[in-house]
N, C-alpha and C positions, 0 to 999 in steps of 0.2 A: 927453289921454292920462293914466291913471294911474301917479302916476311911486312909489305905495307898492309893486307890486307887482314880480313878476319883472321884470328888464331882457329888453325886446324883441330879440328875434333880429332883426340888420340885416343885408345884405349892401351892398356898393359895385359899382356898376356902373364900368365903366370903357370906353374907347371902344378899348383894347387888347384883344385878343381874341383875338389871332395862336395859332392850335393852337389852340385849342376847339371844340369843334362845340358849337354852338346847339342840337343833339338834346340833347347830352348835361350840357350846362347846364339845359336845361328840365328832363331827367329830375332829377337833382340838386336843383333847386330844388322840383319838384314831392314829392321823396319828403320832404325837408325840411319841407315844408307838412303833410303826414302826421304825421309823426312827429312835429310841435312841438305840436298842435292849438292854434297861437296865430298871430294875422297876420305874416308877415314883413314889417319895414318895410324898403322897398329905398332906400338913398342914392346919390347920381349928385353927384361933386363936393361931396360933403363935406352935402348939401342932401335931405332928403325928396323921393324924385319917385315911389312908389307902395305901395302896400298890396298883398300876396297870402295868399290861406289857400285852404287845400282847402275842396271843395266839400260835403262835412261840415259843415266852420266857418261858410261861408255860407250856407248853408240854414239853418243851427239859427241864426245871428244873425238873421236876416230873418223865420224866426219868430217869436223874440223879441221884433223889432220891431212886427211885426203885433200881437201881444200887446199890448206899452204901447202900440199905436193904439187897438185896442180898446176898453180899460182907460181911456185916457185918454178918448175918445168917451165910453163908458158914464159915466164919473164928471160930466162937462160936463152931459150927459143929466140925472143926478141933482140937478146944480146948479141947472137952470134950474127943474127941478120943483119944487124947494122953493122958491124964488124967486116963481112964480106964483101958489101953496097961499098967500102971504105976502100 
């Protein structure tokens, strides 16, 4: 994790929950994922236990990564080439 940049939006799970609805915690967390356009890391006991972003966020990361697979493919491709020219 890069720790130069903004501090990450966390929330704490907690196994208290008495009066909430679960609807209206998802909607809550979900509009929060919107509006941050950054992952939320979720804590449970003080501890990392998940990552959430909208589904904006995850598609455009996953392209990303397709990208530098690509990118990194193509570049290996160029490597061996000059490698065998040798």
């Amino acid at each position: 994790m890069d720790t130069t940049g903004p501090v990450p939006l966390m929330l704490c799970l907690s196994n208290n929950t008495k009066g909430l609805s679960p609807c209206v915690l998802t909607g809550e967390i979900s509009q929060m994922c919107k509006e941050s356009n950054e992952p939320i890391y979720i804590t449970k006991n003080g501890y990392g236990d998940m990552v959430i972003m909208s589904m904006e966020l995850y598609e455009e990361k996953m392209f990303m990564l397709d990208v530098h697979n690509k990118l990194n493919a193509a570049e290996e491709q160029i490597a061996k080439s000059k490698e065998q020219n040798h």
